[in-house]
Structures are given as C-alpha cells and as structure tokens.
C-alpha beads as a LAMMPS data file, in Angstrom:
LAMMPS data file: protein, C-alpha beads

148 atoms
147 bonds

1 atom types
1 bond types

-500.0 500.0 xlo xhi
-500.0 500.0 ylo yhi
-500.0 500.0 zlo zhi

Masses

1 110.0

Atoms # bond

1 1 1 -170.516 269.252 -116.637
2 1 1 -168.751 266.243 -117.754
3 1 1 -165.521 267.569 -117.583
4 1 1 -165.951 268.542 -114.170
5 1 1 -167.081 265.317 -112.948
6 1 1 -164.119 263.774 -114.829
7 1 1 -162.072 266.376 -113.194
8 1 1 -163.504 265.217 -110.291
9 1 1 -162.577 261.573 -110.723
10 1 1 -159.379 262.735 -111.437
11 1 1 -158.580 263.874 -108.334
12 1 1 -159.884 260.950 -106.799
13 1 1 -158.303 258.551 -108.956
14 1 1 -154.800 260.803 -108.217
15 1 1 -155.859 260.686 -104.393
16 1 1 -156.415 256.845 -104.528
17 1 1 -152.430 256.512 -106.567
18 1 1 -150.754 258.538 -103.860
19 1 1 -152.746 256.038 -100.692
20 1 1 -151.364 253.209 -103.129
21 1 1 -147.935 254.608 -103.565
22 1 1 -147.766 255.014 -99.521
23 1 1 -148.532 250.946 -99.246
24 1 1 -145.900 250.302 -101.976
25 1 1 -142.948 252.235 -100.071
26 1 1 -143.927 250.541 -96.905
27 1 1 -143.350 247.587 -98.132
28 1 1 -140.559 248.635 -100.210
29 1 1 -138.738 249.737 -96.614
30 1 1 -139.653 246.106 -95.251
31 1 1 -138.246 244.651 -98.172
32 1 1 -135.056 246.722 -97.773
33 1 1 -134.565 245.687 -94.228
34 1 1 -135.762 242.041 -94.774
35 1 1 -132.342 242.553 -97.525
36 1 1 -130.300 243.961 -95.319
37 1 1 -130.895 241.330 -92.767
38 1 1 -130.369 238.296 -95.407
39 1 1 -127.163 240.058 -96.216
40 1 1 -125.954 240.167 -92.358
41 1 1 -126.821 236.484 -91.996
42 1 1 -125.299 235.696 -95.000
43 1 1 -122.155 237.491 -94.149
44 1 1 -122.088 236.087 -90.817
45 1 1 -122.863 232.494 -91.375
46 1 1 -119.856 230.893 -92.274
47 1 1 -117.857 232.318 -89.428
48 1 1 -119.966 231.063 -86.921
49 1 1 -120.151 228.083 -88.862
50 1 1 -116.099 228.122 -88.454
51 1 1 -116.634 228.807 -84.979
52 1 1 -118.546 226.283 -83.662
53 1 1 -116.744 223.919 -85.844
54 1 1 -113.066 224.695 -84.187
55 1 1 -114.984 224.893 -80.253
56 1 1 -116.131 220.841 -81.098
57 1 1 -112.533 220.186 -82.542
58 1 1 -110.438 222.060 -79.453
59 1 1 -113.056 219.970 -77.280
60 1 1 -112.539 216.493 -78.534
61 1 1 -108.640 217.388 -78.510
62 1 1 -109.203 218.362 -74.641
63 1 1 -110.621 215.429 -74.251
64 1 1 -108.206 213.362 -76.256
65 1 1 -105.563 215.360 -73.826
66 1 1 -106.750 213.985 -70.870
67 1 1 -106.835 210.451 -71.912
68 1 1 -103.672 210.820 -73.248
69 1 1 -102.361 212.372 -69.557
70 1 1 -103.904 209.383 -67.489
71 1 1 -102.023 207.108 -70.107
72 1 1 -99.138 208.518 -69.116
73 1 1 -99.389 209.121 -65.681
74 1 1 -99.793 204.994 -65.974
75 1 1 -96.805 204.328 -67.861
76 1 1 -94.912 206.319 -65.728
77 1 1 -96.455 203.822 -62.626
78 1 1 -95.565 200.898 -64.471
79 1 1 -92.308 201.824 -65.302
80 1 1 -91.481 202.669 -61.742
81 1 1 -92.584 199.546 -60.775
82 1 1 -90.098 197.612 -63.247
83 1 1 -87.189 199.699 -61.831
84 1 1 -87.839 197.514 -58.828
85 1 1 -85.628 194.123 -58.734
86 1 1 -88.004 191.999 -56.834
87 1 1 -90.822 193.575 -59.099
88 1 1 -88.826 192.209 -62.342
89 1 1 -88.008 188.625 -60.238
90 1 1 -91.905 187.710 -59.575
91 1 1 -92.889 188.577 -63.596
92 1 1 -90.114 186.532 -64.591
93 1 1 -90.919 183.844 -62.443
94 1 1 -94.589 184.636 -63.437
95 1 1 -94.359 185.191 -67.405
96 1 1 -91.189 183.268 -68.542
97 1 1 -91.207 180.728 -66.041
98 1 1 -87.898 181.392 -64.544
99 1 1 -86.465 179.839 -61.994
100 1 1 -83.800 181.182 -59.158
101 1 1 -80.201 179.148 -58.901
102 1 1 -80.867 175.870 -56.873
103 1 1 -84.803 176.129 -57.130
104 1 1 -87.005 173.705 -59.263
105 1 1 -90.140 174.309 -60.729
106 1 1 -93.286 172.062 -60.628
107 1 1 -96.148 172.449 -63.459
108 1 1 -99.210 171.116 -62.522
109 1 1 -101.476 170.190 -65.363
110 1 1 -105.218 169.073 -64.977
111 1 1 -105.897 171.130 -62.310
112 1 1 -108.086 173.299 -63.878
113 1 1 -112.001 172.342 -64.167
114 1 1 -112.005 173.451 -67.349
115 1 1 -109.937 171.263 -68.839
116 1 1 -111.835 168.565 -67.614
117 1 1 -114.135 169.302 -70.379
118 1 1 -111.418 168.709 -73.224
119 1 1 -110.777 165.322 -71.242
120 1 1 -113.440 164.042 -74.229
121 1 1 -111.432 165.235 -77.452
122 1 1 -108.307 163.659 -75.423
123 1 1 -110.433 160.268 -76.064
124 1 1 -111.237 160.782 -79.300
125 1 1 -107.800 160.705 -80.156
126 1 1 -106.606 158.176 -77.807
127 1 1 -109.356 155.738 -79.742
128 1 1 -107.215 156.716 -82.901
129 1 1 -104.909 153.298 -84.715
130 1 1 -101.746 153.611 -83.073
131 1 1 -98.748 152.425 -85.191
132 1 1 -99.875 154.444 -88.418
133 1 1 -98.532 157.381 -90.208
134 1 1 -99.263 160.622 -88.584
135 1 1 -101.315 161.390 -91.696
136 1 1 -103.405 158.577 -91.431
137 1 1 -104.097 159.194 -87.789
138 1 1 -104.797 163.360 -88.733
139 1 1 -107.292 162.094 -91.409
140 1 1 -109.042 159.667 -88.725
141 1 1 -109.289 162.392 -86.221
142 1 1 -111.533 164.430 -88.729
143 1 1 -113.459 161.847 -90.018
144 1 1 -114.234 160.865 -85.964
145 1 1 -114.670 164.858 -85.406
146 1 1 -117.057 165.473 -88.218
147 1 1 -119.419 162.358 -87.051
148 1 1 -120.251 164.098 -84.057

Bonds

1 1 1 2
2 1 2 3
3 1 3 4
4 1 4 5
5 1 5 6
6 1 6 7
7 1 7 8
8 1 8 9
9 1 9 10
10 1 10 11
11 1 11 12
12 1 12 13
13 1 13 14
14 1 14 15
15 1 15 16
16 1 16 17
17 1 17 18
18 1 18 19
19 1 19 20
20 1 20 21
21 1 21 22
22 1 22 23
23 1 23 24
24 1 24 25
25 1 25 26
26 1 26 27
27 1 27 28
28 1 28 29
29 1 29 30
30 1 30 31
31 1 31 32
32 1 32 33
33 1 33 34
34 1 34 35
35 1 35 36
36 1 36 37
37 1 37 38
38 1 38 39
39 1 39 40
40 1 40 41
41 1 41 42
42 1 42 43
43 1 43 44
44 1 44 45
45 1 45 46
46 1 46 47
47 1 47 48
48 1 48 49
49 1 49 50
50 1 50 51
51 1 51 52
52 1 52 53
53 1 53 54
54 1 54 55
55 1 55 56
56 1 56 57
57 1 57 58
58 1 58 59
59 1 59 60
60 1 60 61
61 1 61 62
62 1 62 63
63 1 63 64
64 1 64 65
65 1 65 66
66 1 66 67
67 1 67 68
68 1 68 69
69 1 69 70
70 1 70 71
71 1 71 72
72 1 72 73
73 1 73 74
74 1 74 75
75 1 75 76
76 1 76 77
77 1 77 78
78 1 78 79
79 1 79 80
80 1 80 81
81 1 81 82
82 1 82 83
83 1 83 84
84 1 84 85
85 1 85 86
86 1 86 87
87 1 87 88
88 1 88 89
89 1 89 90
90 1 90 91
91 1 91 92
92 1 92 93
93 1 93 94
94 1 94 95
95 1 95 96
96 1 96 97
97 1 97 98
98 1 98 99
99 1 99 100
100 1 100 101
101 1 101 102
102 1 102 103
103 1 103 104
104 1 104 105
105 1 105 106
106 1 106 107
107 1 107 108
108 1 108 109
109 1 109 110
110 1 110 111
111 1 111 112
112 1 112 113
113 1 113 114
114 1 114 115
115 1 115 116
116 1 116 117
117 1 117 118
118 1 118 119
119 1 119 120
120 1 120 121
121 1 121 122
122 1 122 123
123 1 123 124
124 1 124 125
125 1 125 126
126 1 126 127
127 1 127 128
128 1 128 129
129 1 129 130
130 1 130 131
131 1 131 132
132 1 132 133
133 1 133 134
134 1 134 135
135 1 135 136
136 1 136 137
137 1 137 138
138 1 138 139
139 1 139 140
140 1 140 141
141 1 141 142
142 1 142 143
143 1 143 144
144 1 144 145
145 1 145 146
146 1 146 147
147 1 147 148
C-alpha cells in the first residue's frame, strides 16, 4: 500500500508541475511580447526623436523667414523713399544740417525744458577762478562736483 499511495502522490505532484508549467509559459509569452515591444520602442525612438527635433528647427526657420521678409519688404520702402530728391533734401536739412544756396540757418538753444535742469551744473562752473590753467579749473570742477 505505500507504493500506491506514493504512486498516487506522484501523479498529483506530476498534475500540480504541468498547472505550474502552464503559469510559467504564460508569463513566458508576456515576457516575450513585453520584449518585443521594448525592442520596437527602442528601434523607433531616435527617429522620432530626429523628427520632432527637425519639425521645431524648420519652424523657428519659418519663423525666422518671415521676419526676415517684413525686413525686407521695409528696406525696400525705405529705399524707395531715398530715390526721392525732396525725400533726400528734408534729411539733409534734418540730419546734417544743410542748408539750400541763399538760405541761412538759425539754431535755437535753451529752448528745451530739459535743459533748464543742466542750467545748475552751468553755475557750478561759471563759479569756477577764471584766469587759471584749464587744469586747475578741471580739478576745481570735481572737487565742487564731489561736495554735492
């Protein structure tokens, strides 16, 4: 009788291996897709990587196009307005100063509000010994500047 009964628990104990070998390629098929897709993603990363990479580069160059069109399209504005004579007269007259044959020119200074606020430094140095070397007079300005 004892072999029997050990028979007996070997068949169970050969039942209970084959319910365990069932788990173990279950999760030996999970494993092998959970490989397979690891390997896709790994494979496919650094191309979409790439890809996103160059669609933020040809976007800031689109961009950088555009800006670089309205630049020109304003170039191309000013430089039709300097092809104009009377355009090239008033910023002469405006920038440089220039005058026309038989015209003078009157600079008014003091006008301004806001130099009425440097009218103070002009006292400082007005108050400075006349009659002395430049040098002296520089050195008596910042002495009189740094006691304020």
């Amino acid at each position: 009788m004892v072999r029997r009964s050990s028979g007996g628990a070997r068949r169970k104990s050969y039942a209970s291996r084959n319910l365990n070998f069932n788990r173990h390629q279950g999760s030996g098929r999970t494993f092998a897709i959970a490989a397979i897709f690891f390997a896709i993603a790994l494979f496919l990363a650094p191309p979409i990587k790439n890809y996103f990479t160059q669609r933020a580069q040809i976007s800031a160059l689109q961009a950088q196009l555009s800006s670089d069109r309205a630049a020109l399209d304003e170039a191309r504005k000013e430089l039709t307005l300097w092809q104009d004579p009377e355009y090239v007269k008033s910023q002469a007259r405006e920038r440089l100063h220039f005058v026309m044959p038989g015209e003078r020119q009157y600079i008014v200074t003091g006008g301004d509000t806001s130099q009425e606020g440097n009218a103070s430094s002009v006292d400082i140095v007005e108050n400075l010994p006349e009659g002395q070397p430049w040098y002296t007079r520089m050195i008596a300005s910042i002495t009189e500047a740094g006691k304020k």
